[in-house]
GULUMNU-191866 format. One record per residue (C-alpha): x, y, z; residue number from 1; residue in three letters. Coordinates in steps of 0.2 Angstrom, whole numbers, plus 2048, in hexadecimal, padded with zeros to 3 digits. Layout:
% residues N
    X    Y    Z    k    r
    X    Y    Z  NUM  ALA
...
END
This chain:
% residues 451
    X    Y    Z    k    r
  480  CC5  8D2    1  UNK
  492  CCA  8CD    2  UNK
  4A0  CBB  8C8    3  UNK
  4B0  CBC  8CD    4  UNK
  4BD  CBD  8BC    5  UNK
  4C2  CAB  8B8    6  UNK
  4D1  CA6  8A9    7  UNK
  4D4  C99  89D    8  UNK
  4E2  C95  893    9  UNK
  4E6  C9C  884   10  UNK
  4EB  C92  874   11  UNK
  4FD  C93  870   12  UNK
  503  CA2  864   13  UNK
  501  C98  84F   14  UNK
  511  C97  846   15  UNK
  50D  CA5  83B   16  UNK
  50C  CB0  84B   17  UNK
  51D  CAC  852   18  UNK
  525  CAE  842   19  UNK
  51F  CC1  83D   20  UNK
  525  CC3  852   21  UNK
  535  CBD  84E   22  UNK
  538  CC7  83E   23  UNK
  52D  CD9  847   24  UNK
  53D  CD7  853   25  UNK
  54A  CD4  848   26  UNK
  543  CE5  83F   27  UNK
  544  CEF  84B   28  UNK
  557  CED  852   29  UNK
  55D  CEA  841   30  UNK
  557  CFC  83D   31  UNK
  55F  D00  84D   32  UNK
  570  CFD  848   33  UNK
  56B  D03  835   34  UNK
  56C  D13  83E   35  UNK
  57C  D0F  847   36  UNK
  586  D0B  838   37  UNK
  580  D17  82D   38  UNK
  581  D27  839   39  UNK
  592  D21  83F   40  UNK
  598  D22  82E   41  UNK
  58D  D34  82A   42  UNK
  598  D3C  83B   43  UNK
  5A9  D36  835   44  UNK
  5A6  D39  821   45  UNK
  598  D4A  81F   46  UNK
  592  D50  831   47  UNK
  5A2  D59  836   48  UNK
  59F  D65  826   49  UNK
  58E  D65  824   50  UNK
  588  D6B  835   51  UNK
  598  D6C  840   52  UNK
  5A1  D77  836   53  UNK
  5B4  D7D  83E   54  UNK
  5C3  D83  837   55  UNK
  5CB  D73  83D   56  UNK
  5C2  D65  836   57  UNK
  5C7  D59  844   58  UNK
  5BD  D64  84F   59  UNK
  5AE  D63  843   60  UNK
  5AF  D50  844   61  UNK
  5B0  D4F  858   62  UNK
  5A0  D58  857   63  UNK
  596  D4D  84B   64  UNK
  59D  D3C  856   65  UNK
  597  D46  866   66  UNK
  585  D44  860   67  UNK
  589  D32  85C   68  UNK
  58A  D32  86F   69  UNK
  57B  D3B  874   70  UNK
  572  D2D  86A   71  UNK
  577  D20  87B   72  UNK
  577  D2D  887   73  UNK
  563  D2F  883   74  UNK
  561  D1B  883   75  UNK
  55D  D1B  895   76  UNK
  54F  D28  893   77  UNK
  546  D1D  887   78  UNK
  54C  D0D  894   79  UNK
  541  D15  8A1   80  UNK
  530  D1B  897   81  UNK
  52E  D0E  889   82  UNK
  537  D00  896   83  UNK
  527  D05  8A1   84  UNK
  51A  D07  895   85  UNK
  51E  CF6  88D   86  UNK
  51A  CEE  89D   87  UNK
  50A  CFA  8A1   88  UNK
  500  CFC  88F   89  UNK
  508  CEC  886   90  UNK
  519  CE8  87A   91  UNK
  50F  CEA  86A   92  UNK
  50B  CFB  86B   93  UNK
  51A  D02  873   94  UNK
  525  CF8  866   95  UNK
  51A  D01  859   96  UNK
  51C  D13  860   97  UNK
  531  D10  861   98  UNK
  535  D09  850   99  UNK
  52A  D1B  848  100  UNK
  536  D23  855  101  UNK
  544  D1C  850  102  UNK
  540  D1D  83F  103  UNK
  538  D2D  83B  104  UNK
  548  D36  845  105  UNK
  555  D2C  83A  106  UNK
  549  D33  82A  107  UNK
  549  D46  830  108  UNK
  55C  D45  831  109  UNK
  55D  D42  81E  110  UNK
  551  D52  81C  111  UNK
  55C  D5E  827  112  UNK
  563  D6D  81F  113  UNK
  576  D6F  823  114  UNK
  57E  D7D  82D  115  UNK
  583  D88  81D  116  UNK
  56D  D8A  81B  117  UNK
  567  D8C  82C  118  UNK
  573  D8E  838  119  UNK
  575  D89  849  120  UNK
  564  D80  846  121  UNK
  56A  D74  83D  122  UNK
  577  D6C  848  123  UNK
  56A  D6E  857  124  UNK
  55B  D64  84C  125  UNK
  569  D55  849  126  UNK
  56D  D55  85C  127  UNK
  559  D57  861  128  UNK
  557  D48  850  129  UNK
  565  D3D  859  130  UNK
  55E  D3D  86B  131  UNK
  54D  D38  863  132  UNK
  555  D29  85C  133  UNK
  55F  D25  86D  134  UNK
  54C  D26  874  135  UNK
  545  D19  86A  136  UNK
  552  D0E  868  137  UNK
  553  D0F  87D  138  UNK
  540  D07  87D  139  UNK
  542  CFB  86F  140  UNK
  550  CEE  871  141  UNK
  545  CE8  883  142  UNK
  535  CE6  87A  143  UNK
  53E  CE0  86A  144  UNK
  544  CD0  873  145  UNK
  532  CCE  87C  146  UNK
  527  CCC  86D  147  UNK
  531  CC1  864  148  UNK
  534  CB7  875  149  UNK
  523  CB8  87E  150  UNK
  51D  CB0  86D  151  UNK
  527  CA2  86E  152  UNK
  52A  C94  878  153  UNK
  530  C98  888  154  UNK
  53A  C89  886  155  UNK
  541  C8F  879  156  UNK
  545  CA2  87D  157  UNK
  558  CA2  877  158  UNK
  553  CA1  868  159  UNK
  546  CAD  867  160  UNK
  54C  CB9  86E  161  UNK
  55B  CB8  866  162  UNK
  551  CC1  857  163  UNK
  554  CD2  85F  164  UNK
  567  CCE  85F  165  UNK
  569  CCB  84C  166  UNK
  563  CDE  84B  167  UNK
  577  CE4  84C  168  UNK
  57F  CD9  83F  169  UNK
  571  CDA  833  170  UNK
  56F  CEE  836  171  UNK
  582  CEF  834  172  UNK
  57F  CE5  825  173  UNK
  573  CEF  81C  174  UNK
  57B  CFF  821  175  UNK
  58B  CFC  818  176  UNK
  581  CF3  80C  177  UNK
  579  D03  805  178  UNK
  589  D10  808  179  UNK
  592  D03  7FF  180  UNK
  584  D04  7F0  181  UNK
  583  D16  7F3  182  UNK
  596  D17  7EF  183  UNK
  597  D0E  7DF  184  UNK
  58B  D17  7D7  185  UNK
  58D  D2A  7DC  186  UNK
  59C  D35  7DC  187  UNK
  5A3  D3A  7EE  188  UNK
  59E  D4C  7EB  189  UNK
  58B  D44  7E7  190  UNK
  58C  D3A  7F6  191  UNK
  594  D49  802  192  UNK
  585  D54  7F9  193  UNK
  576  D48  7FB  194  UNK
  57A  D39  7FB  195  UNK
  57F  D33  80C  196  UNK
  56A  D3B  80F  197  UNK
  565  D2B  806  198  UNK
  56B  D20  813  199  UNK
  561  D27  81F  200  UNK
  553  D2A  814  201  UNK
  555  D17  810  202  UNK
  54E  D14  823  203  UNK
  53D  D18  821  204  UNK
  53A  D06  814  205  UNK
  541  CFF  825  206  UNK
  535  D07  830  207  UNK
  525  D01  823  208  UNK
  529  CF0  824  209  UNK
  52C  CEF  836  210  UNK
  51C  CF8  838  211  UNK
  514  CEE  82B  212  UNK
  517  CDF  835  213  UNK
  516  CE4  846  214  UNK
  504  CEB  844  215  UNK
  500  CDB  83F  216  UNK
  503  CD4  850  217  UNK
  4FA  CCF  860  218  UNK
  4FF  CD5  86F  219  UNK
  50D  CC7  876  220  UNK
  502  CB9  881  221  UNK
  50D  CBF  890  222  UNK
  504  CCF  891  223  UNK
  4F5  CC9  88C  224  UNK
  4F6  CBE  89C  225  UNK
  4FC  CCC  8A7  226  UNK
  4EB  CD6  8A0  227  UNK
  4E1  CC7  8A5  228  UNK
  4E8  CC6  8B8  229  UNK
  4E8  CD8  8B9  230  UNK
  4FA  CD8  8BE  231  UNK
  502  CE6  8B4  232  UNK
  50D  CF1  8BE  233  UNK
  509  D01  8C2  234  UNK
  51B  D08  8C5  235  UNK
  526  CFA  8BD  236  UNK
  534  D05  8BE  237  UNK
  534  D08  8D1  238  UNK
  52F  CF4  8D4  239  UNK
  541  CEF  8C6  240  UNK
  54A  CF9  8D4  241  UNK
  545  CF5  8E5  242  UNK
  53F  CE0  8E2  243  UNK
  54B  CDD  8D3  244  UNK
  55B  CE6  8D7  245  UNK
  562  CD6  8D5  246  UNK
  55D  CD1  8C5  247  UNK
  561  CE5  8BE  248  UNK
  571  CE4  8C3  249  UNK
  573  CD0  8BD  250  UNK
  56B  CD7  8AA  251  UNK
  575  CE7  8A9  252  UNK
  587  CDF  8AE  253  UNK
  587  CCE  8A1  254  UNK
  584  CDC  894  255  UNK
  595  CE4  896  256  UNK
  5A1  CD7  88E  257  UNK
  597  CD4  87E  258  UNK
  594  CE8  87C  259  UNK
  5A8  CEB  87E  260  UNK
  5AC  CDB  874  261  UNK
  5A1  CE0  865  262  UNK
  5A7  CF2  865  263  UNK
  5B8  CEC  862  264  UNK
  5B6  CE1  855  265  UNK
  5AB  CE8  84B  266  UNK
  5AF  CFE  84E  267  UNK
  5BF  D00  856  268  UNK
  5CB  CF1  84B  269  UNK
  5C7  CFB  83B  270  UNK
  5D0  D09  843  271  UNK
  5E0  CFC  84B  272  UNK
  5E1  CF3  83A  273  UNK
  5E3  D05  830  274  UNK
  5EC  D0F  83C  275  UNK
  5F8  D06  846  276  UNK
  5FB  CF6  83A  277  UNK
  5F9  CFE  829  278  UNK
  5EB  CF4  820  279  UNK
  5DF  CFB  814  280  UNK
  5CE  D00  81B  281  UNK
  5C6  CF5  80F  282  UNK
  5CF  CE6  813  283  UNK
  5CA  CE8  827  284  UNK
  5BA  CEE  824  285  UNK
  5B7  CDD  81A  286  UNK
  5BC  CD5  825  287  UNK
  5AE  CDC  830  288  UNK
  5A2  CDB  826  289  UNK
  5A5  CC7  823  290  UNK
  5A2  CC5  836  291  UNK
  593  CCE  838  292  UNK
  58D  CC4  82A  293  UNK
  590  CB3  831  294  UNK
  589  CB9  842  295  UNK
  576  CBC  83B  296  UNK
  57A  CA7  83A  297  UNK
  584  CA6  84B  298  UNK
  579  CB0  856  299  UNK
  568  CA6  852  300  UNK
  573  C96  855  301  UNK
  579  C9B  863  302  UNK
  568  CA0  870  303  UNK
  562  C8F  867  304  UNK
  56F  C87  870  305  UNK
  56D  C8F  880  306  UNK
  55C  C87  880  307  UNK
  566  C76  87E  308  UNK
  572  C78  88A  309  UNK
  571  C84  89C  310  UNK
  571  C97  897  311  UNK
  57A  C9E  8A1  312  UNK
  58A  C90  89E  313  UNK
  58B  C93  88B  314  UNK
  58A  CA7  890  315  UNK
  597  CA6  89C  316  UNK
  5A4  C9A  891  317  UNK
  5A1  CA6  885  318  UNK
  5A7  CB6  890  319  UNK
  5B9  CAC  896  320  UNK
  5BA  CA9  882  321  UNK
  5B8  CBC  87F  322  UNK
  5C3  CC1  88E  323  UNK
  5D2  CB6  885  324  UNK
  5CF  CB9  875  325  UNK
  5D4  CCA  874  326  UNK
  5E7  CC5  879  327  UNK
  5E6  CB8  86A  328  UNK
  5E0  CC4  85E  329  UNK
  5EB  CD2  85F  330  UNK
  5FA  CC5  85E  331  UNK
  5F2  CBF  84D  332  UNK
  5F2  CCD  846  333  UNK
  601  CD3  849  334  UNK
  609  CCD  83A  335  UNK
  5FD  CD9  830  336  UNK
  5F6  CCA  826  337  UNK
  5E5  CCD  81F  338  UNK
  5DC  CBC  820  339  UNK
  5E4  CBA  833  340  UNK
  5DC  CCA  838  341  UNK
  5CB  CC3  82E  342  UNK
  5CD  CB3  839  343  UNK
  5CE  CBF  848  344  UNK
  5BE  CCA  844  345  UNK
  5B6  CBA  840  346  UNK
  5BB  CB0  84E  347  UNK
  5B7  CC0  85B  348  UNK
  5A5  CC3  856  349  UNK
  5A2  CB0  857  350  UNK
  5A5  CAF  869  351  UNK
  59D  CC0  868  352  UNK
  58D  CB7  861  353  UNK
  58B  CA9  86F  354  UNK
  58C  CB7  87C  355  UNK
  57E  CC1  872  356  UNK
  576  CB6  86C  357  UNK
  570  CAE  87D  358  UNK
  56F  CC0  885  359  UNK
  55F  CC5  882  360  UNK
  557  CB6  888  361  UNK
  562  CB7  899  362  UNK
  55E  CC8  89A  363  UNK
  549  CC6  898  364  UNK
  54A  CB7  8A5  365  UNK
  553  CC0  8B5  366  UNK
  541  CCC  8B7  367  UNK
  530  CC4  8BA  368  UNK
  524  CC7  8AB  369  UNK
  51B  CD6  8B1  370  UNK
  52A  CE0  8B3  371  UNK
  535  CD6  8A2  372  UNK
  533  CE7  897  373  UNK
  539  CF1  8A4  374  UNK
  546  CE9  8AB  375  UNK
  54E  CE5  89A  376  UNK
  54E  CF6  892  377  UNK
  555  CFD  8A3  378  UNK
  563  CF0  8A2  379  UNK
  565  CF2  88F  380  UNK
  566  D03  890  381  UNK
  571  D06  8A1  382  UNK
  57B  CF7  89B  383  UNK
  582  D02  88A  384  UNK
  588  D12  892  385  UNK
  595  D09  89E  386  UNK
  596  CFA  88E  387  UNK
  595  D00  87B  388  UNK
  593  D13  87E  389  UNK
  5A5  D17  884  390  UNK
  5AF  D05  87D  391  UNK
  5B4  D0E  86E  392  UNK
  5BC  D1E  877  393  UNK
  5C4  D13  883  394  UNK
  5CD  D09  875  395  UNK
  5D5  D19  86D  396  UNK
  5D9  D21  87F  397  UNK
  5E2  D11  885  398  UNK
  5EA  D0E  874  399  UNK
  5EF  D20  874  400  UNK
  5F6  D1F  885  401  UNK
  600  D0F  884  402  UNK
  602  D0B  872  403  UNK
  600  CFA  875  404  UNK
  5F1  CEE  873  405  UNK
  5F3  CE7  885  406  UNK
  5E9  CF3  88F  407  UNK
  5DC  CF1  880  408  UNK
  5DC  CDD  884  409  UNK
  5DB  CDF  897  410  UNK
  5CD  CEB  894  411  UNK
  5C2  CDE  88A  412  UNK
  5C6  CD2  897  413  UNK
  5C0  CDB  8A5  414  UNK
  5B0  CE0  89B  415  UNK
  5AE  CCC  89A  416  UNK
  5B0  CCA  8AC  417  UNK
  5A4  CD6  8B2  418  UNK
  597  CCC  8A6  419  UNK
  59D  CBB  8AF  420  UNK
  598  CC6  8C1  421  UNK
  589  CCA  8B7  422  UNK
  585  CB6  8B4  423  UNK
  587  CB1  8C4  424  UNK
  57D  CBD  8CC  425  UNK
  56E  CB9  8BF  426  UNK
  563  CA9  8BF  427  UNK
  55E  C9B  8B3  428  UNK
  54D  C9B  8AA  429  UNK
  53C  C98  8B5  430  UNK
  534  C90  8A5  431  UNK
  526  C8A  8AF  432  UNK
  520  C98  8B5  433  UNK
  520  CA2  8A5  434  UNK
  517  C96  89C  435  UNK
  50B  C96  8A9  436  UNK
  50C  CA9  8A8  437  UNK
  506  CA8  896  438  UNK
  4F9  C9A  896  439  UNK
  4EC  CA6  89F  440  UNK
  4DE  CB0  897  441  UNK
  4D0  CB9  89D  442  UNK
  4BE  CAC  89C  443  UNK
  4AF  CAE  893  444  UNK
  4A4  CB7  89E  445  UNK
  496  CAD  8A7  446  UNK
  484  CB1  89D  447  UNK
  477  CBC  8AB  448  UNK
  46F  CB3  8B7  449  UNK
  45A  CB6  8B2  450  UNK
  450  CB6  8BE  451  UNK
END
């Protein structure tokens, strides 16, 4: 006699649990933008001459920031494979195969020879390294923001999610961190020769902790539920389009203002504080590095208000904040004062961070659980090449073109309206369905009937 599959609830995820979810998250984006920073300084500072090398060095230069690019152009790719194997074989082991992705291609571009030893080769393997990296990091920011979240009270999503959106600052962080180190203790012609390889070498004690915590974990108890109804997709990536167009579109627009926002303040003001009003690089670039840090603080507070108060209010408040600030900023700073322009960075990446902070959590909650990997890489991912792929370029062109911050204020504040169109096409939290979601597990089966 056969028995029909019957399930049970299954205990809350322990303390212990929730924490190493919350820290494997963090780990992963903060590695993310490790690479970010550090390769954004490699193109401007060693990559023209080492493998790009022209008679014009500007030309050499262009070339390096190009495979900067080909690092978002790749993000969809890894949207649409990992986004659908998260939601197929489980977060754990697709989070596992992105970070040594990420990871191991960050590592190879410290090996690489340079163009003067094996040719062509060379500028082709740091292309092939950087599309690798755009790959990974494509599949990982979606499943990032579900483990630490599906771990975690529902209830309390904001704030656990928001463990995937500390990954940029601290990245940034660490990254300037080590160039800093690396600059004080060799000479320039030790770092142009070998030294900038230790930054990227440095990756790989990134990926063995992140590893080291993330083998540690269970599988999320979302996925464990979708196992025990039997209701994984099988093509998560056709069923996001055609029953959650909604919801894509929702996920992929709020993203826009923040990407725009964080791109000016944190990459394009070093190049408006030195060029256009004079100030050292050090001074802006501290001035940068004081807001990140106070946004690994701001960004945690921030998706643990949004559990307070409604989501998608605090977001939007946030967006009309970014859309004027902008016009206040560049007014500050206009009087080339140093601590005004630090008040500017500072005050700019704090409205930054009750937009981001929030973000991940809005974004998870517009897709039903079966399809929340999917849909948040594909929105993730689609969301950066209109968002923080092209921001920076369109600063310098409209700067270029006008030479006047206006149309660089109007463009931020667009950006921040087409996230308010994203907000209210998205919805609030269902947190009584996901908590139901979570609570089944598959039952002990029945003992055989004897006879």
């Amino acid at each position: 006699m056969q028995h029909a599959q019957q399930v049970t609830e299954q205990p809350p995820p322990a303390r212990s649990g929730i924490r190493r979810a919350f820290f494997a998250s963090l780990t992963g984006t903060a590695l993310e933008w490790y690479d970010f920073a550090v390769y954004s300084a490699a193109a401007a500072l060693v990559f023209g001459d080492l493998f790009f090398p022209s008679e014009d060095p500007l030309i050499g230069t262009l070339l390096a920031f190009s495979t900067y690019a080909v690092g978002y152009v790749s993000r969809p790719l890894g949207g649409f494979v990992f986004g659908r194997l998260g939601d197929v074989i489980g977060r754990k082991k697709v989070l596992i195969a992105t970070l040594v992705l990420i990871g191991a291609a960050t590592f190879l571009i410290g090996l690489l020879p340079a163009y003067g030893t094996v040719g062509a080769a060379a500028p082709i393997a740091l292309v092939v390294l950087r599309f690798a990296q755009g790959v990974g990091v494509g599949g990982e920011w979606g499943g990032a923001v579900l483990l630490s979240s599906e771990f975690g009270d529902p209830r309390k999503r904001g704030f656990y999610a928001s463990a995937a959106q500390i990954g940029p600052p601290a990245g940034n962080l660490l990254a300037n961190g080590v160039l800093a180190a690396l600059g004080a203790l060799l000479t320039e012609d030790q770092f142009l020769s070998w030294g900038w390889r230790v930054a990227f070498l440095m990756s790989g004690v990134l990926v063995g902790f992140g590893l080291w915590i993330r083998a540690k974990l269970e599988e999320t108890p979302v996925f464990k539920a979708m196992e025990a109804e039997q209701s994984r997709p099988e093509a998560p990536i056709r069923e996001v389009f055609t029953t959650q167009p909604r919801a894509l579109l929702a996920a992929i627009l709020c993203r826009v203002g923040p990407d725009v926002l964080y791109a000016m303040f944190t990459v394009f003001v070093l190049t408006y504080a030195t060029n256009e009003l004079g100030m050292a690089r050090g001074s802006a670039l501290t001035a940068v590095l004081i807001g990140s840090s106070l946004q690994v603080f701001l960004i945690p507070l921030a998706g643990a208000v949004s559990d307070r108060v409604n989501r998608r209010l605090l977001y939007g408040c946030s967006a009309v904040a970014a859309g004027v600030w902008p016009f206040v900023f560049f007014l500050m700073i206009d009087g080339r004062s140093w601590f005004l322009l630090l008040c500017g960075v500072v005050g700019g990446l704090a409205i930054h961070s009750f937009m981001y902070g929030p973000q991940a959590a809005f974004v998870a909650e517009q897709f039903s659980p079966r399809l929340r990997y999917t849909g948040s890489s594909l929105a993730y991912t689609l969301a950066g090449l209109i968002g923080g792929a092209v921001a920076p370029l369109l600063f310098a062109a409209l700067l270029s073109s006008y030479d006047s911050w206006v149309p660089l204020a109007l463009y931020i504040a667009v950006s921040a309206a087409v996230t308010i169109a994203g907000l209210c096409l998205g919805r609030d939290a269902d947190h009584a369905g996901d908590e139901d979601t979570r609570r089944v597990v598959p039952a002990p089966e029945p003992a055989a009937e004897v006879s």
